[in-house]
ROZAKOL-322855 format. One record per residue (C-alpha): residue in three letters; z, y, x. Coordinates in steps of 0.1 Angstrom, whole numbers, padded with zeros to 4 digits, always signed. Layout:
ALAZYX/...
This chain:
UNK+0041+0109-0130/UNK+0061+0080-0110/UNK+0042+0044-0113/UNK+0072+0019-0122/UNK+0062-0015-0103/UNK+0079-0049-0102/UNK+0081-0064-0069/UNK+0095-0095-0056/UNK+0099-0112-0016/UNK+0095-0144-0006/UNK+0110-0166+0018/UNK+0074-0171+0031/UNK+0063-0131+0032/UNK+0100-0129+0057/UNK+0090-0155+0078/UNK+0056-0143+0081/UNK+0064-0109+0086/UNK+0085-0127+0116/UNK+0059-0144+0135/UNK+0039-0111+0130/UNK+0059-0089+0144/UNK+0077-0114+0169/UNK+0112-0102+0152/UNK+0135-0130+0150/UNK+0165-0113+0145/UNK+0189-0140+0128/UNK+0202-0120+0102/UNK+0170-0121+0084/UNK+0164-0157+0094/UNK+0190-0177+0093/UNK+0213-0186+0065/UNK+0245-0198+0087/UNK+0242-0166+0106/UNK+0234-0143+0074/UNK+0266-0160+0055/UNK+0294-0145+0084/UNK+0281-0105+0075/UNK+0290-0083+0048/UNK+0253-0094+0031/UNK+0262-0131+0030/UNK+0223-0139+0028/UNK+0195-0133+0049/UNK+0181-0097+0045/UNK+0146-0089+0038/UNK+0131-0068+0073/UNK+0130-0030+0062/UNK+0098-0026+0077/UNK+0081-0059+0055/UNK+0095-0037+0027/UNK+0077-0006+0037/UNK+0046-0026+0044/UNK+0048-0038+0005/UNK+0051-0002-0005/UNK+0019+0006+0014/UNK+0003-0026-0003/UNK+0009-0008-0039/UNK-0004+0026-0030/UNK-0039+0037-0043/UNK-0065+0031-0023/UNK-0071+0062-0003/UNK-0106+0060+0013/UNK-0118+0087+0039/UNK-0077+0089+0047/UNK-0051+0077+0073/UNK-0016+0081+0079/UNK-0001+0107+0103/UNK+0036+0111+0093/UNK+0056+0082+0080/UNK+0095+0087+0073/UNK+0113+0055+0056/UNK+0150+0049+0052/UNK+0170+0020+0040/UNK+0202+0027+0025/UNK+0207-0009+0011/UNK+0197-0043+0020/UNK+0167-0061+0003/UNK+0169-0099-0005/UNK+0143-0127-0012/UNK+0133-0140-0049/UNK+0150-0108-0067/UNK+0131-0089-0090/UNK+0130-0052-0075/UNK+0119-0017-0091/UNK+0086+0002-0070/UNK+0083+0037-0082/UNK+0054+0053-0068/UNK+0046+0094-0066/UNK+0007+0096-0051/UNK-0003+0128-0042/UNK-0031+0125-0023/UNK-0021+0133+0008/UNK+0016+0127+0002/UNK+0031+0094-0008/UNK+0066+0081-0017/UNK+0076+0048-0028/UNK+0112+0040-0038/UNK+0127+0004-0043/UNK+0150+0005-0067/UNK+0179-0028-0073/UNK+0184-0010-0107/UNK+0193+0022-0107/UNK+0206+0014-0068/UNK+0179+0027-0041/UNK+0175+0005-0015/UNK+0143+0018+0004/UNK+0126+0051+0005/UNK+0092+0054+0019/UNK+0076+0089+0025/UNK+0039+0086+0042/UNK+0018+0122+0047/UNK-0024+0112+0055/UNK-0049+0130+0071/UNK-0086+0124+0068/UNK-0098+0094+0089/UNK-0112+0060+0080/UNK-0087+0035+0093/UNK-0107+0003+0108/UNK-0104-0029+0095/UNK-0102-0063+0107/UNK-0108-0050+0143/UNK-0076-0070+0161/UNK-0080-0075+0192/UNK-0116-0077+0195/UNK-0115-0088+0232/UNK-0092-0110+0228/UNK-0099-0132+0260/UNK-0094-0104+0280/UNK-0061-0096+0265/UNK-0033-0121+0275/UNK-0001-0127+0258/UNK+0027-0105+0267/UNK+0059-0121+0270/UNK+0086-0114+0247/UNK+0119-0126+0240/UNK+0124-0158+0217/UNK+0161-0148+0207/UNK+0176-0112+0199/UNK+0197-0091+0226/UNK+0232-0093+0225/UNK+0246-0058+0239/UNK+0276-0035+0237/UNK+0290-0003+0239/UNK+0284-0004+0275/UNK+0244-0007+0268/UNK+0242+0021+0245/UNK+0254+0053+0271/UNK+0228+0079+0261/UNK+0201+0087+0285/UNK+0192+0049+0283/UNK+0155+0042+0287/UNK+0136+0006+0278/UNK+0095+0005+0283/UNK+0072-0023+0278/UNK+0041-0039+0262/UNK+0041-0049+0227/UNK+0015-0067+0205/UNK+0018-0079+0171/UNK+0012-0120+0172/UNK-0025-0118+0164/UNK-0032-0150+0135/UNK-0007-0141+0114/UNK-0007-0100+0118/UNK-0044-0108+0103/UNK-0028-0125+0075/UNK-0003-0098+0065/UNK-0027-0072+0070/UNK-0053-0089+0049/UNK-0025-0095+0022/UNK-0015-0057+0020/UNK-0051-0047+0020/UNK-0037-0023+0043/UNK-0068-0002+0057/UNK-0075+0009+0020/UNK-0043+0026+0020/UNK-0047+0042+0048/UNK-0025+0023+0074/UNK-0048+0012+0105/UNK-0045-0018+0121/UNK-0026+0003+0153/UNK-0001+0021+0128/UNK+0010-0009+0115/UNK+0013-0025+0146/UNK+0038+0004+0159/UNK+0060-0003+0126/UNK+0062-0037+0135/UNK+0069-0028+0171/UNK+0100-0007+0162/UNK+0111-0035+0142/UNK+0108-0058+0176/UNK+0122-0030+0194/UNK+0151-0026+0165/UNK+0158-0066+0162/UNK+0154-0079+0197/UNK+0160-0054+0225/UNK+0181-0023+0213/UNK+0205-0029+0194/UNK+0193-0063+0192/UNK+0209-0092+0173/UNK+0236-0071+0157/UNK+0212-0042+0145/UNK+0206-0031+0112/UNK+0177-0011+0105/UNK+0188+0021+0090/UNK+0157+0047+0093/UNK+0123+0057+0110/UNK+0104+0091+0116/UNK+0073+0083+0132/UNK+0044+0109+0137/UNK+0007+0096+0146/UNK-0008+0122+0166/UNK-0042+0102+0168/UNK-0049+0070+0152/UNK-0068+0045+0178/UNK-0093+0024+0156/UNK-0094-0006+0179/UNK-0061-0027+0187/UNK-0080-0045+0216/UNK-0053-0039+0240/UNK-0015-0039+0239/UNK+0009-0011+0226/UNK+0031+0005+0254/UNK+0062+0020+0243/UNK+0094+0040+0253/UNK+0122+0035+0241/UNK+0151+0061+0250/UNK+0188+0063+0237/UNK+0197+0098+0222/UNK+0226+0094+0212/UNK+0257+0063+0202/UNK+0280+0077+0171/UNK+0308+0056+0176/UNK+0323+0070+0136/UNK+0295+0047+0117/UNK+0284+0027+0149/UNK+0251+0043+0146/UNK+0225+0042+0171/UNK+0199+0067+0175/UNK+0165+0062+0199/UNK+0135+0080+0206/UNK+0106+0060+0208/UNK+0067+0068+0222/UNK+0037+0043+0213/UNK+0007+0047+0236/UNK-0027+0020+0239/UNK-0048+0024+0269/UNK-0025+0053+0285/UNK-0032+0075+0255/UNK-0002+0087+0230/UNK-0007+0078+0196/UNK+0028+0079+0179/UNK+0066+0092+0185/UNK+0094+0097+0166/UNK+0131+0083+0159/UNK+0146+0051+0150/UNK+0183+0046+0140/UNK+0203+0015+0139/UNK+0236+0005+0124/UNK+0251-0018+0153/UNK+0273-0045+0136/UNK+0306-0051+0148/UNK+0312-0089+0157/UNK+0328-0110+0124/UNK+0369-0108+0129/UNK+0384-0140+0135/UNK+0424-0149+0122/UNK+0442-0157+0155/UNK+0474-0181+0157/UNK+0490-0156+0177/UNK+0486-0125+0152/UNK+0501-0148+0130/UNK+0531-0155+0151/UNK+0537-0119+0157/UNK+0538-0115+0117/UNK+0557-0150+0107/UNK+0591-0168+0124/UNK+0584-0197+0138/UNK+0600-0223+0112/UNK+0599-0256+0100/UNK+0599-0251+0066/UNK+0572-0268+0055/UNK+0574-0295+0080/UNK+0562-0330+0058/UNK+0545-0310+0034/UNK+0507-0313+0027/UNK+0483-0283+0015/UNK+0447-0283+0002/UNK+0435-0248+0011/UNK+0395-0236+0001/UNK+0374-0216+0014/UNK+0394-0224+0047/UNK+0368-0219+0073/UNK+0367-0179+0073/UNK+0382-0144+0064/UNK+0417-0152+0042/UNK+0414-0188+0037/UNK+0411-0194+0073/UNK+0447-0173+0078/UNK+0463-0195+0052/UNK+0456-0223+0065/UNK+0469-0214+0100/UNK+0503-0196+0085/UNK+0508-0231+0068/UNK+0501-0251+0101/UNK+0525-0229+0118/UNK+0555-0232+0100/UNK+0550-0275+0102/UNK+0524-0282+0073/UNK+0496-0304+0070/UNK+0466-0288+0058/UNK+0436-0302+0046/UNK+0411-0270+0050/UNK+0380-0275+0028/UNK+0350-0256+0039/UNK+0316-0262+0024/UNK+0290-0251+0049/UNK+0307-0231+0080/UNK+0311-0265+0106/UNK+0320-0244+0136/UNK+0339-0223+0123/UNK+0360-0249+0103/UNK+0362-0269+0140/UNK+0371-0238+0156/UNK+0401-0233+0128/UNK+0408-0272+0131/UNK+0412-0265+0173/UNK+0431-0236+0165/UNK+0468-0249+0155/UNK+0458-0278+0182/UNK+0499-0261+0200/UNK+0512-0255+0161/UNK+0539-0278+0148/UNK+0513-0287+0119/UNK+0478-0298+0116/UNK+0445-0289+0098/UNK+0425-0315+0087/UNK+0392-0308+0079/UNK+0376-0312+0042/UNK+0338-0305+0037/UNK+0329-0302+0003/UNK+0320-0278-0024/UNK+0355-0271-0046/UNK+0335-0261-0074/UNK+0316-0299-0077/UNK+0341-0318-0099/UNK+0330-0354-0083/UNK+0341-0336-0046/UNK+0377-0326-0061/UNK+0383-0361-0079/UNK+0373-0375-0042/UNK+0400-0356-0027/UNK+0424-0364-0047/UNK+0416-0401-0044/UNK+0421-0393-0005/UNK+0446-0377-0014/UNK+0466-0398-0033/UNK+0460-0428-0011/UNK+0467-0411+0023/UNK+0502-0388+0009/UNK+0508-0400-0025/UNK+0509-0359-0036/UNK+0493-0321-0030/UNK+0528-0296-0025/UNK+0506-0268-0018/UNK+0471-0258-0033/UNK+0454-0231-0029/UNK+0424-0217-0048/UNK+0411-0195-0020/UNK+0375-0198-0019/UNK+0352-0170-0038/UNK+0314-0163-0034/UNK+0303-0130-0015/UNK+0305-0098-0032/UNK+0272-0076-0031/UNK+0268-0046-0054/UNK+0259-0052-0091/UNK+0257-0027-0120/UNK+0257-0036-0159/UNK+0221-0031-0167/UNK+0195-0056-0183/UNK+0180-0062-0140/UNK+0216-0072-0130/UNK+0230-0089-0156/UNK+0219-0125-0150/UNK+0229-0126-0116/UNK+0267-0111-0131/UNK+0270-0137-0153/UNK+0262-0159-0125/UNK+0284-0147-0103/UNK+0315-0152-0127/UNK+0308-0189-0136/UNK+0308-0196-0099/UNK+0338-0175-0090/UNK+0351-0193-0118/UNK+0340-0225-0108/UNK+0357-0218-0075/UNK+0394-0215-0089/UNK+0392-0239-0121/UNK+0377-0271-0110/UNK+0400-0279-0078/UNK+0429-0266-0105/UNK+0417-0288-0129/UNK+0414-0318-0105/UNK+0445-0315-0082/UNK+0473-0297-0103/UNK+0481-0334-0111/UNK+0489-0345-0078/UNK+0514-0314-0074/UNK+0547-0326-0077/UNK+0577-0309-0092/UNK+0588-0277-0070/UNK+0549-0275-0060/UNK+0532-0246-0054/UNK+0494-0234-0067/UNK+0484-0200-0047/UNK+0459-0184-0065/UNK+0441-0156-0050/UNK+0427-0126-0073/UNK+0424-0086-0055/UNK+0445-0057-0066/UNK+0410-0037-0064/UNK+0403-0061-0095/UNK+0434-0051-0117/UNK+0442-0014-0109/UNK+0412+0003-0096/UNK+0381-0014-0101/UNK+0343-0004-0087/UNK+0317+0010-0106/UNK+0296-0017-0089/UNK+0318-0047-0089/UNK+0316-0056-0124/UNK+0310-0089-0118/UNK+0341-0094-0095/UNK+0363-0073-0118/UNK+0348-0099-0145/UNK+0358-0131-0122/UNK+0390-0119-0112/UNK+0407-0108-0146/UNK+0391-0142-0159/UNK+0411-0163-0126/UNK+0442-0143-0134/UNK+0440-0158-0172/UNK+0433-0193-0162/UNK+0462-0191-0140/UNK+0490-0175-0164/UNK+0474-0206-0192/UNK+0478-0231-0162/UNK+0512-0222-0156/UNK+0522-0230-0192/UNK+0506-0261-0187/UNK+0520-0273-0157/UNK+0558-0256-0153/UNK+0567-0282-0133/UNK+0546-0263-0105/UNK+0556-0229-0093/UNK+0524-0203-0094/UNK+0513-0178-0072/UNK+0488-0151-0080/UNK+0479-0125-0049/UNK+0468-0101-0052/UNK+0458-0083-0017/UNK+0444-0046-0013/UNK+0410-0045+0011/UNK+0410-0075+0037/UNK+0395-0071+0069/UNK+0367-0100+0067/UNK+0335-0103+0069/UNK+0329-0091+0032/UNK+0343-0058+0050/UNK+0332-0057+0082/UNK+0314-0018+0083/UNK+0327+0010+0095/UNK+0334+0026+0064/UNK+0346-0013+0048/UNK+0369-0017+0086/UNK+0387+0018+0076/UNK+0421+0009+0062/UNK+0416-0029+0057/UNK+0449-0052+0060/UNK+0446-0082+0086/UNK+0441-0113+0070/UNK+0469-0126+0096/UNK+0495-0102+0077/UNK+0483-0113+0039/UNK+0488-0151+0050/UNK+0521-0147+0061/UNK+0532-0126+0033/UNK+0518-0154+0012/UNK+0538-0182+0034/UNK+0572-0161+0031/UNK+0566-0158-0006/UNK+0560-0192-0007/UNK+0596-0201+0006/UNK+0610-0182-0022/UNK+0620-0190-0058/UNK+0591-0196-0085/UNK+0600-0191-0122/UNK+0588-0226-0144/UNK+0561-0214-0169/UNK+0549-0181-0151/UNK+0531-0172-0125/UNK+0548-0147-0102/UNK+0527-0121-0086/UNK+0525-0112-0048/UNK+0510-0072-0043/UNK+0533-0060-0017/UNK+0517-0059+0019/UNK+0537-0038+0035/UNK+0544-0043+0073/UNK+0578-0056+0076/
């Protein structure tokens, strides 16, 4: 019978796992960084979640670990209540952590008999000293990955805190020596900081321990070799060796996801896609959620055809500079906005600013939308559905509820909602769905309310953004540069009083 566990990650087990391993991969660090990938958060390391696995195994005394296969077919986050199920066999282990009924990590350990030594790191220390490694990930290409491709070096876990985690996981009990572990958190190194380096994504291990050293008192060597770049799902396949003190220990294979760079909206793309105009010339826009993916279009398709635009962005500065630099040659200009447009007191700020600086808002739109993961309707999801609706929401009523009154008559209000949403919705988007058919509501009632203005609802097919930006998500997305100036052309067009029209066509002209 499977043992059903709860488990849950902390910020503090990620960063020590970090300065354990010496993996300091930004994508499991660093918010800013983690918020421009399809995760929108910074991911939990595989390998810590393989470590916990080990930590909730029986103790197996007498035994050690020869075989260890894992695989990670979703991301893990921190402070989110995960499923364990655990299958002991004696010799044979396999953990599973489950988001729901969604696995996310698969752990498959074989042992041997052997009594894995404890508390042995680095015995002589002093005569050991620190081998350099690097303080910030790899940034590689295509060009780096030709098959063939060999890396060696020395690797040792960072001593203090490899104690720590160790201790915490009570690993020698379960069978994972002090040198075993220190391999897993070598390939995660290897993974995070040299190949593929900062865009990697851990996606499996196969690692067989021929003999298990009982002392790390000396530094791993490895080899790291290239078998093989599939250029279909950007996947990376190495062969790696482990040996300490010129004797093999451990080999197997390590794959990685390489992640393609986020996709930036361009001027120029734009101008390919929109005549140069100057319709809007005088006008002045409020567009959220205007530092990245769709919003970031907008708000250059706007600036472009003569408008002012004041781009609201809450936390991306750079990229909302880089947008504000970005029309610098247009006949408009963005003007940047930082805020959160679901805090109430922000909107009634900007309309203040508003109102002082222009006296009226011709153009808003609701843009901005928080990051889709995957979410089922079962009792370990639902909170964080619910949650997810009220701030989508949030996103769309509170600047409509604040601004519409600035909007004069002939005004527009672009709302923007996803033809996935209405016509063919994922079995594990229920919370978008939710948020989206709830947006589209507020909008038709809002329109009734205000027919002075003229209302906007689009509804784009798959976008290439970040949200997006896999190799399966990348296959068949639309530009955002060709869904911002559909939405401009629309705009230019007729608005019936009292209803909001609907924009669905992307087609190419």
């Amino acid at each position: 019978m499977a043992e059903k566990l709860i488990l849950n990650f902390s910020t503090g087990d990620v960063e020590l796992f970090s300065q354990a391993s010496r993996d300091r991969n930004p994508l499991h660090l660093s918010a800013d960084y983690a918020r421009k990938t399809p995760y929108a958060q910074p991911v939990v390391f595989g390998i810590l979640g393989a470590l916990f696995c080990f930590g909730y195994l029986p103790d197996r005394p007498g035994y050690q670990l020869c075989k260890l296969k894992l695989e990670f077919p979703g991301p893990l986050f921190a402070n989110i209540d995960y499923g364990l199920e655990i299958s002991d066999q004696g010799e044979k282990a396999i953990a599973k952590i489950y988001d729901g009924r969604r696995l996310l990590l698969k752990l498959v350990a074989q042992f041997r008999p052997g009594s894995p030594v404890a508390n042995s790191l680095l015995a002589n220390s002093a005569s050991n000293p620190e081998v350099p490694f690097r303080s910030a990930a790899a940034q590689s290409d295509s060009a780096d990955w030709a098959a063939g491709k060999r890396l060696s070096g020395s690797y040792s876990p960072a001593h203090k805190a490899f104690q720590t985690l160790m201790a915490r996981m009570n690993a020698a009990k379960k069978g994972l020596g002090e040198v075993q572990a220190a391999a897993l958190l070598g390939c995660s190194y290897l993974i995070g900081m040299e190949l593929p380096g900062q865009q990697a994504l851990f996606s499996k291990l196969s690692l067989d321990f021929s003999a298990c050293p009982q002392k790390l008192d000396s530094p791993l060597e490895y080899e790291l070799e290239i078998a093989d770049f599939d250029l279909r799902f950007n996947l990376l396949r190495l062969n790696v060796g482990f040996t300490q003190a010129a004797a093999p220990f451990a080999s197997g294979e390590l794959r990685a996801f390489v992640r393609s760079d986020s996709p930036v909206s361009t001027v120029a793309a734009i101008a390919q896609r929109l005549p140069t105009s100057s319709q809007l010339a005088g006008k002045v826009a409020l567009v959220t959620g205007a530092s990245r993916g769709l919003g970031s279009a907008i708000a250059q398709a706007l600036a472009f055809q003569g408008c002012t635009v004041l781009a609201n962005f809450h936390r991306s500065q750079p990229e909302a500079e880089a947008l504000a630099q970005s029309v610098a040659n247009t006949a408009g200009q963005i003007i940047l906005m930082q805020g959160d447009a679901s805090d109430l007191a922000w909107c009634q700020s900007a309309r203040a600013k508003i109102e002082q600086t222009w006296g009226r808002l011709d153009i808003l739109v609701c843009n901005a939308c928080p990051a889709i993961l995957p979410l089922w309707l079962e009792p370990s999801a639902i909170e964080r559905v619910n949650d997810y609706v009220s701030r989508s929401l949030a996103l769309m009523s509170v600047p409509m509820s604040g601004l519409l009154g600035l909007v004069p008559s002939g005004g527009r209000t672009v709302v923007l909602s996803s033809v996935v949403a209405v016509d063919s919705p994922p079995s594990d988007w229920p919370h978008y769905v939710s948020a989206k058919c709830a947006i589209e509501g507020l909008t038709r009632v809002a329109a009734v309310e205000y027919p002075q203005v003229g209302f906007l609802m689009v509804r784009p097919p798959k976008l290439l953004t970040d949200q997006m930006n896999t190799p399966l998500g990348r296959e068949g997305a639309l530009s955002t540069e060709l869904v911002s100036a559909k939405i401009v052309e629309r705009l230019a067009q007729p608005l019936e009083a009292g209803r909001a029209a609907i924009l669905s066509d992307f087609a190419p002209s």
